[in-house]
C-alpha positions as CSV (number, residue, x, y, z in Angstrom):
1,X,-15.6,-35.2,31.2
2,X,-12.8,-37.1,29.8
3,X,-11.7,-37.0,25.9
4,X,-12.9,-39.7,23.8
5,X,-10.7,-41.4,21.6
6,X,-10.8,-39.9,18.9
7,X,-9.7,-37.3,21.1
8,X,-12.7,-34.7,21.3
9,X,-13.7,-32.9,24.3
10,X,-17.8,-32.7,24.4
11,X,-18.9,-29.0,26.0
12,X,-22.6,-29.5,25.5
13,X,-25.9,-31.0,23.5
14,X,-28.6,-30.1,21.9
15,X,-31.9,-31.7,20.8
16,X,-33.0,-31.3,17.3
17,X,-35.8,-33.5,16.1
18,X,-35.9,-36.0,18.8
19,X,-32.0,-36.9,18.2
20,X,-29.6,-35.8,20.6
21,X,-26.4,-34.2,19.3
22,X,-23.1,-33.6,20.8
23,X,-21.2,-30.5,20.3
24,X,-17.4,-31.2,20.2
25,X,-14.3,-29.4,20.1
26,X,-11.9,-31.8,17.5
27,X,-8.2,-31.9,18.9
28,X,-7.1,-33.6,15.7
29,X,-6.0,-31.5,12.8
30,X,-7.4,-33.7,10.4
31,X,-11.1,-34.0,11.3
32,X,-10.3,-30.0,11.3
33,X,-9.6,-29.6,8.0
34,X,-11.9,-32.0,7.0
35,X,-14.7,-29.4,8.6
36,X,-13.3,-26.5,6.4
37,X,-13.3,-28.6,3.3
38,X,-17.0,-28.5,4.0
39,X,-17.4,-25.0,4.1
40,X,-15.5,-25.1,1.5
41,X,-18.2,-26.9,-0.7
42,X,-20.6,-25.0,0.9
43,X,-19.7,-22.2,-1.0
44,X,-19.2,-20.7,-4.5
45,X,-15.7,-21.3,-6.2
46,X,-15.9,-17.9,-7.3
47,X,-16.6,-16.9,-3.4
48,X,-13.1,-17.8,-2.6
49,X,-11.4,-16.3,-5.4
50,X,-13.1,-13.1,-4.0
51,X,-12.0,-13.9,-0.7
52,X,-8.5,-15.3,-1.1
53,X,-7.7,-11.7,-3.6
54,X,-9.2,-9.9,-0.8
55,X,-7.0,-11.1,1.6
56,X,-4.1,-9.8,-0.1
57,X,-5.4,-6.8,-0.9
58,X,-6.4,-6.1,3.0
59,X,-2.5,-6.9,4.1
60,X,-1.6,-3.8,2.1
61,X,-4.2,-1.7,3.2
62,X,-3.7,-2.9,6.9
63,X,0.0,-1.9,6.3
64,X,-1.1,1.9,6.0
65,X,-4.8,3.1,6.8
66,X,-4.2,3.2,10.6
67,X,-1.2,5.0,10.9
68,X,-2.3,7.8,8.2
69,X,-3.3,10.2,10.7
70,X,-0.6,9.9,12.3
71,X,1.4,10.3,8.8
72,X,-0.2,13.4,8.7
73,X,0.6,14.8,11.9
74,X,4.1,14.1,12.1
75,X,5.8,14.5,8.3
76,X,3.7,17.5,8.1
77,X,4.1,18.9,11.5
78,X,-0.4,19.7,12.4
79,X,-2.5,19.2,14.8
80,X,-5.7,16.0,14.4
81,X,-7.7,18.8,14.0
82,X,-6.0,19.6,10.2
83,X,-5.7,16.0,10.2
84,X,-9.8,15.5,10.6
85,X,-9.6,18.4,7.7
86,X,-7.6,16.2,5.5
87,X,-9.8,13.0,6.6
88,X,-13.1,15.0,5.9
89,X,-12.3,15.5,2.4
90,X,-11.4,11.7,1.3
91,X,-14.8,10.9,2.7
92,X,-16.8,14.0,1.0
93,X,-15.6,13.3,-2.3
94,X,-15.8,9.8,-1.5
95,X,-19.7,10.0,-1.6
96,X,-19.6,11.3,-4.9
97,X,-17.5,8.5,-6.0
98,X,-19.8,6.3,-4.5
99,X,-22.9,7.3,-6.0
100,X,-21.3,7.7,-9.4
101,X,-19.4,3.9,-8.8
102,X,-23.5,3.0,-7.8
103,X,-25.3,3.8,-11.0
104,X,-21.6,2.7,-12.9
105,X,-21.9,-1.0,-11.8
106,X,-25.9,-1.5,-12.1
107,X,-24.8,-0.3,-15.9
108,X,-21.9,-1.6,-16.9
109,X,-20.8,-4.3,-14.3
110,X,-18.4,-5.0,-11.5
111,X,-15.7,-5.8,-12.6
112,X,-14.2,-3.5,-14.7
113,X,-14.8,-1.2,-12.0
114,X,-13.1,-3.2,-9.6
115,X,-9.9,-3.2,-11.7
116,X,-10.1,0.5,-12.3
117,X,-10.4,1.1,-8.5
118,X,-7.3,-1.0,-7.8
119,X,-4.9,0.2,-10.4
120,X,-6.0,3.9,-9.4
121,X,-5.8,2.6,-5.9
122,X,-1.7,2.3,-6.5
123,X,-1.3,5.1,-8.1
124,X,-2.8,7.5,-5.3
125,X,-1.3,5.4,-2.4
126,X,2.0,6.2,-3.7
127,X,1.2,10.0,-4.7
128,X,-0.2,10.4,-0.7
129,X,3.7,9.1,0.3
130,X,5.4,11.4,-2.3
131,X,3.5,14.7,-1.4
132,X,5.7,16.9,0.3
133,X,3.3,20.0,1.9
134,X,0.1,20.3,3.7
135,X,-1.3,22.4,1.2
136,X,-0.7,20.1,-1.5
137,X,-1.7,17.0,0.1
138,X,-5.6,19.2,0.1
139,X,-6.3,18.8,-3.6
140,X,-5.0,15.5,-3.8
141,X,-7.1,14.4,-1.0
142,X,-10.1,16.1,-3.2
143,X,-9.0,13.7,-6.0
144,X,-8.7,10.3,-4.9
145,X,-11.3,10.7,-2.6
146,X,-13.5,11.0,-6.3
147,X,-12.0,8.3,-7.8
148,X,-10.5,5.9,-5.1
149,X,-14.1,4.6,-4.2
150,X,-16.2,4.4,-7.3
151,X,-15.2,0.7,-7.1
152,X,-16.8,0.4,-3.6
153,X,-20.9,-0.4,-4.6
154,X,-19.4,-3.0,-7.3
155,X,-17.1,-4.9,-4.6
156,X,-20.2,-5.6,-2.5
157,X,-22.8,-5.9,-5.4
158,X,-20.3,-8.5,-6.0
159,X,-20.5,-10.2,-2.9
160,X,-24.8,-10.1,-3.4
161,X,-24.6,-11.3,-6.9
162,X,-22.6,-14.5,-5.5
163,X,-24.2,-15.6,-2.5
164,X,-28.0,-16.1,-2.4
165,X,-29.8,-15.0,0.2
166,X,-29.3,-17.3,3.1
167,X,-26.0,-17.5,2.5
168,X,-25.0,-13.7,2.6
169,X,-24.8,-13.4,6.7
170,X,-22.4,-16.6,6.7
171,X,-20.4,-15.5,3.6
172,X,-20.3,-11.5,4.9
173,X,-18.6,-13.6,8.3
174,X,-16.2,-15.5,6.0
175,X,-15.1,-12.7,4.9
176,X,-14.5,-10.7,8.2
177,X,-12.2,-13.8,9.5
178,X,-10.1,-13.4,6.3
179,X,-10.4,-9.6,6.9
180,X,-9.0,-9.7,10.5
181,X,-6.2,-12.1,9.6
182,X,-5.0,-9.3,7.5
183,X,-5.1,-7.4,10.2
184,X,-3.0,-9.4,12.2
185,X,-0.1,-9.1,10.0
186,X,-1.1,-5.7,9.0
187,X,-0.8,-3.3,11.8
188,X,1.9,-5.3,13.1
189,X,4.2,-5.4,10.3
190,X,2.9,-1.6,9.6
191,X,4.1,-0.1,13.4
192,X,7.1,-1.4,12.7
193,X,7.9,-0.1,9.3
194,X,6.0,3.3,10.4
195,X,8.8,3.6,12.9
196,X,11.6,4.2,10.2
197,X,9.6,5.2,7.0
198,X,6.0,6.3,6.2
199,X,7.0,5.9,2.1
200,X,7.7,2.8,3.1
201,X,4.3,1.7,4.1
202,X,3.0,3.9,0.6
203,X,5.2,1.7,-1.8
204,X,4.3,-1.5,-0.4
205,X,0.6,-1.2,0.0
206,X,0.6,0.5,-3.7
207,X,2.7,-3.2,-4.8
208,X,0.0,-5.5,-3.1
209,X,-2.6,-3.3,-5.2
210,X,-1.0,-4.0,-8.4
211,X,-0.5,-7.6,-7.5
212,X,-4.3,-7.9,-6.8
213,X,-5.0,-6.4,-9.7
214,X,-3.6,-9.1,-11.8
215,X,-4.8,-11.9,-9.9
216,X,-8.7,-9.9,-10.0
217,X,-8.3,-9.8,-14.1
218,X,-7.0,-13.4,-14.7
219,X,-9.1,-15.3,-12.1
220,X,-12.8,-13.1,-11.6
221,X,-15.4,-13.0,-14.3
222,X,-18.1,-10.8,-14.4
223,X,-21.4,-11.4,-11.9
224,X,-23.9,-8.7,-12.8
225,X,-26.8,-10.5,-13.2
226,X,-28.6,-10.9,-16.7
227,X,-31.9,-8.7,-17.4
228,X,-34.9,-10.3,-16.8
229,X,-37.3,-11.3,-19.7
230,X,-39.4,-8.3,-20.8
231,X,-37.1,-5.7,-18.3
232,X,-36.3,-2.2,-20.1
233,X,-33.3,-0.9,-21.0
234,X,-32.0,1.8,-19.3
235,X,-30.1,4.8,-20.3
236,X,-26.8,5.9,-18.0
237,X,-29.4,9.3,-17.1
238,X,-32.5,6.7,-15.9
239,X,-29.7,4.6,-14.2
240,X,-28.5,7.3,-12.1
241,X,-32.6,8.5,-12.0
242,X,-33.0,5.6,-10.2
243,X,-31.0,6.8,-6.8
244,X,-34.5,8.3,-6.1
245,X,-36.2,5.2,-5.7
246,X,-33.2,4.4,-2.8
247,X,-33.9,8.0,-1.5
248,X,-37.8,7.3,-1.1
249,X,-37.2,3.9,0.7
250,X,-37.9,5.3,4.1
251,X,-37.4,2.2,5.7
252,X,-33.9,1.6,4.4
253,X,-32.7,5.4,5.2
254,X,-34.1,4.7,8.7
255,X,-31.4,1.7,9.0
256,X,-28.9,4.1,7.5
257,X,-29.2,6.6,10.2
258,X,-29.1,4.3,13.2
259,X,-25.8,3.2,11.2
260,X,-24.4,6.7,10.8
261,X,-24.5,7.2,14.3
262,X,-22.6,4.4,15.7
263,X,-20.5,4.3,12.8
264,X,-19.2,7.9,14.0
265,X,-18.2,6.7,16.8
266,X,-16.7,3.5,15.6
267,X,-14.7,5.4,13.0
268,X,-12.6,6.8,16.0
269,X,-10.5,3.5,16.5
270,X,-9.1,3.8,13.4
271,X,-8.4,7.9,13.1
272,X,-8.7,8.7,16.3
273,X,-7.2,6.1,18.7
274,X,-3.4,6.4,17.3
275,X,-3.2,9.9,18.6
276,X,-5.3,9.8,21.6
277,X,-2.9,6.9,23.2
278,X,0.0,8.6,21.6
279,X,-0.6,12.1,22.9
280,X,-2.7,11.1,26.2
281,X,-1.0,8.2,27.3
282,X,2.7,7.7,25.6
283,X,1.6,4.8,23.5
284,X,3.6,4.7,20.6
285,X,2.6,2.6,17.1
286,X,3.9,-0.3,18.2
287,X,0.8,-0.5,20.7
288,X,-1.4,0.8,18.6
289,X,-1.0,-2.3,16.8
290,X,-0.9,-4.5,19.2
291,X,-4.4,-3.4,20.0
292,X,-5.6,-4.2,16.4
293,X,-4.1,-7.3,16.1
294,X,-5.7,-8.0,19.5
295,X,-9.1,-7.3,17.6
296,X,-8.1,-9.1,14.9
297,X,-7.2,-12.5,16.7
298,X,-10.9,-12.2,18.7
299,X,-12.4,-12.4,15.4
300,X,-10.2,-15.2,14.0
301,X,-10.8,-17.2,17.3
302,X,-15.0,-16.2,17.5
303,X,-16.6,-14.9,14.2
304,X,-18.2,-18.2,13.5
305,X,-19.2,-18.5,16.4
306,X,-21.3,-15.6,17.2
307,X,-23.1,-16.2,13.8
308,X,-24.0,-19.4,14.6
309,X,-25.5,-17.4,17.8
310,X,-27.3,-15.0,16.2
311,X,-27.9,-16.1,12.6
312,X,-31.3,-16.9,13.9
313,X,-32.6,-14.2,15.8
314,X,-33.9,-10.8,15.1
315,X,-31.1,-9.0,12.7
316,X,-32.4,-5.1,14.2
317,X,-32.3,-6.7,17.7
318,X,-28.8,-8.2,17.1
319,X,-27.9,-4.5,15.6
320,X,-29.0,-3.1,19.1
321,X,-27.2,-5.8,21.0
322,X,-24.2,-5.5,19.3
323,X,-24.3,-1.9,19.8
324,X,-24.9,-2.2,23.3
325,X,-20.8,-3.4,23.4
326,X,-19.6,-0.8,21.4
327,X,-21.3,2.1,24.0
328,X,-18.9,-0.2,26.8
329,X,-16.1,0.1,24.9
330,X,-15.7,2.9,23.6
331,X,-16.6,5.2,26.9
332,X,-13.6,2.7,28.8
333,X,-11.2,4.5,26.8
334,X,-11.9,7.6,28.3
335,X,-12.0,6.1,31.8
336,X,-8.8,3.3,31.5
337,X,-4.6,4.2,31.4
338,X,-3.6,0.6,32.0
339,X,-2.7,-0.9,28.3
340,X,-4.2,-3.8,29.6
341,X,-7.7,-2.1,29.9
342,X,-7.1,-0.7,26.9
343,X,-7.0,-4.0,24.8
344,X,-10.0,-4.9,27.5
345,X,-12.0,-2.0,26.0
346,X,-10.6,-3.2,22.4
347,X,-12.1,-7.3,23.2
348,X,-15.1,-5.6,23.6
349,X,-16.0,-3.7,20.8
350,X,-14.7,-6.8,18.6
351,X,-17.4,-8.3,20.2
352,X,-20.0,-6.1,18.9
353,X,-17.9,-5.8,15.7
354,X,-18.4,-9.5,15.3
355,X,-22.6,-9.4,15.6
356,X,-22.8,-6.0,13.9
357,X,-21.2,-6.0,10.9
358,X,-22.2,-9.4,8.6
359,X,-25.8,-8.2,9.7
360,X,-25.4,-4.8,8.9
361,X,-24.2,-5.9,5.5
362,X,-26.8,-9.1,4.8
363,X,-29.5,-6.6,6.0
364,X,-28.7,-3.6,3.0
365,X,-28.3,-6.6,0.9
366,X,-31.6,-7.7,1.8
367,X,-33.5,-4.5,1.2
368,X,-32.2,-3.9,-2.5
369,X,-33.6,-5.6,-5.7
370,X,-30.9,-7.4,-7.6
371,X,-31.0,-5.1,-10.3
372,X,-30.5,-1.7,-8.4
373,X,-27.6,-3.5,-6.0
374,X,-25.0,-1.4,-6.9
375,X,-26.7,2.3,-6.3
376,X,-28.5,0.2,-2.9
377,X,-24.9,0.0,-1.8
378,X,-23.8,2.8,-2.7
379,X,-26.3,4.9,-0.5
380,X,-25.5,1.9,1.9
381,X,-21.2,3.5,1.8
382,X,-23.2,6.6,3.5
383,X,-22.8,5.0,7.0
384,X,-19.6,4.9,6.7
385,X,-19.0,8.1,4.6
386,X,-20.9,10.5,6.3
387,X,-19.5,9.9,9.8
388,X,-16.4,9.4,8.3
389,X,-16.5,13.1,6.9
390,X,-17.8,14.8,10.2
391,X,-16.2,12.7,12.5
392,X,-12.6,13.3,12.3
393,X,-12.8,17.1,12.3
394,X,-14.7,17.0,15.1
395,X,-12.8,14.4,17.3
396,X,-9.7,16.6,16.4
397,X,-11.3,20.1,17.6
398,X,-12.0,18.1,21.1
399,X,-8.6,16.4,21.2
400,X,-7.2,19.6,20.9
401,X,-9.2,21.8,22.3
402,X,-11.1,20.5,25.5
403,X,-10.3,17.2,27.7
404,X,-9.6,14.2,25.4
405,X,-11.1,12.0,27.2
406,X,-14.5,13.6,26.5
407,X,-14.6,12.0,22.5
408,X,-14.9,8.7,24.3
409,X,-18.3,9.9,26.6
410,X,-19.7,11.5,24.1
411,X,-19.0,8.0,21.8
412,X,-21.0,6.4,24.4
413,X,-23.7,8.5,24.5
414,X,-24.3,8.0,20.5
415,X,-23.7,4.5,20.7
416,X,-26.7,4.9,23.4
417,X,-29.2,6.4,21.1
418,X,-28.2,4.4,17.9
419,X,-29.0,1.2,19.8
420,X,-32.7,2.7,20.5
421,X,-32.6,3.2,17.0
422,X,-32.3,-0.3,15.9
423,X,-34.8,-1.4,18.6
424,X,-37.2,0.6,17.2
425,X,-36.5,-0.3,13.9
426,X,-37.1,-4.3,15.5
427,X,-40.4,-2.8,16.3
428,X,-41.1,-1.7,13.0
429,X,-39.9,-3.8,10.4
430,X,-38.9,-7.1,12.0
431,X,-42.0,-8.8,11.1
432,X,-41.4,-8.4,7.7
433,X,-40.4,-11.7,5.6
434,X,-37.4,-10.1,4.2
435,X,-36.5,-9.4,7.8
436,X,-37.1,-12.8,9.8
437,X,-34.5,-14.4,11.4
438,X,-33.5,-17.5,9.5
439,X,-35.3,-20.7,10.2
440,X,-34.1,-23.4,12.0
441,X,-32.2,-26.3,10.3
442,X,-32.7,-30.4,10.9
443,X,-28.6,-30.1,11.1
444,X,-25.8,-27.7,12.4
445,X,-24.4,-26.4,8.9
446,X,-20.7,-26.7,8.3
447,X,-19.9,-23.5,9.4
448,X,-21.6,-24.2,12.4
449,X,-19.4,-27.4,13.0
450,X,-16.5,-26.0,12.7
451,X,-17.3,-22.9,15.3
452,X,-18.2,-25.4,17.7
């Protein structure tokens, strides 16, 4: 079909409430914009003071996290095995942290938190690039693992306290585009510089956390929410009592396992995968990069898009599906040596990346009661913690013990049973009201219109 004149391409229709409407693709910049100044109003202001400092504060980040195994292994001349050691340990004492950073922000706040974690967060960054054995990089590891992420509940109690419910999938996809442009300069900028000095990549990620810092204390209030009429106070020890009530919601510690399980296997692309191409297949960090920023364009490009898809159908069932691409990917690395296939295998899992994780984050949002958000998501950091502890150490004993390319079938095979997981879980809980998909609209939201 030919453009129209105001120079549109039409790719399709759809019906809603007797009125036909035409879905376009807008070849003029302005009528662009113009769709992004309506997400825009969509939106909190405060939303995109959060996203815009988040931004920045993921370039520096970007710069360093995927190249630190390989930081290890090569200043300090070991194996991915003490690597996974080293790895282990951030993420052990990181629970702590969390759980402590839980009770912390449904006490005092988030913010003050939030500025604690980032000045701290410069202050290790640049302590892990100064460290000059393997032995001393252990304690240290012990330390900011503690500390580093008792800010991490409070960034996404945050993220709850601003968006209301209906909002939170959209918003948790607003933020993975601003994540992934990060990455895009990231990665890119960070092979580079990793090429002539790791300290490097230390002092300039611990500058952007400074930097954010600032901008987090001038421009970001407070959002706990206030007490409700009649609501007791509660003392720091009944604050930190209440991690049992998380503990006894069976429900929710289902979800958490089906997410510890793929989440060990999606933790591999970012400790893993450097070393493996590297050591495997000659790919140095340059390429390693390029495979992120692959990723990281995908999600630019598509993230809107696939929550328009699925923002109304079954979040478990989107959990499985999304799953279901992540088992494809990640088993290809074990069977592919052509870079090309490599960022192939990479598409993919961004494709799964994009449905899983704003519904993996709307859905722990969902289950927890706005005044226990921040210990909700701190057991919530436990998919991510917990695989991140085990998974390194054990990835390094197969990397360098047995054939490499068995990590990657044994990844598929988990990715196989936690997609079972979150069917069942469908089958269970997906008839409740907090779990429904969301309701159809008379209009394509603005989000929607500029996806389409």
């Amino acid at each position: 079909m030919p453009c129209s004149k105001d120079k549109s391409i039409y790719i399709g229709a759809r019906k809603v409430d007797g009125v036909i409407l035409f879905k376009a693709i807008s070849l003029k910049g302005k009528g662009f914009v113009n769709r992004f100044k309506k997400i825009y109003r969509e939106f909190p202001r405060k939303f995109w003071v959060v996203v815009a400092v988040s931004f920045i504060d993921r370039i520096g980040g970007t710069l360093l996290f995927p190249f630190f195994s390989l930081y290890i292994t090569q200043k300090f001349n070991v194996g991915m095995t003490e690597a996974g050691y080293v790895l282990g340990l951030f993420a052990i004492f990181g629970m702590v942290g969390q759980f402590i950073g839980g009770g912390l922000t449904d006490k005092f706040g988030r913010r003050n938190l939030i500025l604690f974690g980032l000045i701290f967060s410069a202050l290790s960054t640049l302590s892990l690039g100064l460290v000059s054995t393997y032995a001393a990089l252990i304690p240290l590891a012990m330390v900011i693992g503690l500390l580093s992420d008792v800010a991490g509940p409070a960034h996404q109690a945050m993220i709850a306290d601003i968006l209301p419910e209906h909002q939170r999938q959209e918003g948790f996809g607003i933020l993975r585009v601003v994540a992934n442009m990060s990455w895009i300069i990231g990665p890119t900028i960070g092979g580079f510089v990793a090429n002539r000095s790791f300290l490097a990549l230390f002092i300039i990620d611990a500058t952007v956390s400074c930097v954010v810092a600032v901008l987090f204390y001038l421009f970001i209030s407070e959002t706990k929410p206030e007490p409700h009429p009649g609501q007791q106070h509660e003392s720091i020890f009944q604050t930190f009592k209440g991690y049992g009530v998380v503990l006894r919601d069976y429900a929710f510690m289902a979800f958490l396992v089906a997410g510890m399980i793929m989440g060990a296997v999606y933790q591999q692309m970012y400790n893993s995968l450097s070393v493996y191409l590297r050591d495997v297949h000659g790919i140095q960090p340059q390429g390693y990069g390029v495979l992120l920023t692959s990723s990281a364009v995908v999600v630019i490009l598509f993230q809107f898009t696939v929550t328009r898809l699925i923002k109304r159908r079954p979040p478990f069932l989107m959990m499985a599906f999304g799953t279901i691409f992540y088992m494809i990917g990640f088993s290809m690395f074990g069977f592919v040596s052509a870079f090309w296939l490599f960022i192939l295998a990479v598409v993919i899992i961004t494709i799964g990346e994009m449905i899983i994780m704003p519904v993996t984050s709307a859905l722990a949002a969902n289950f927890a009661p706005a005044e226990m958000r921040g210990r909700y998501m701190a057991v919530f950091g436990l998919t991510w913690m917990i695989p991140a502890t085990v998974s390194p150490s054990a990835a390094g004993i197969i990397l360098d013990n047995y054939d490499p390319n068995l990590l990657w079938y044994i990844g598929g095979g988990l990715c196989l049973v936690s997609t079972l997981s979150y069917y069942i879980l469908h089958l269970i809980l997906g008839k409740q009201k907090r779990f429904l998909a969301a309701e159809g609209e008379t209009k394509p939201s603005s989000a929607e219109a500029v996806a389409t």
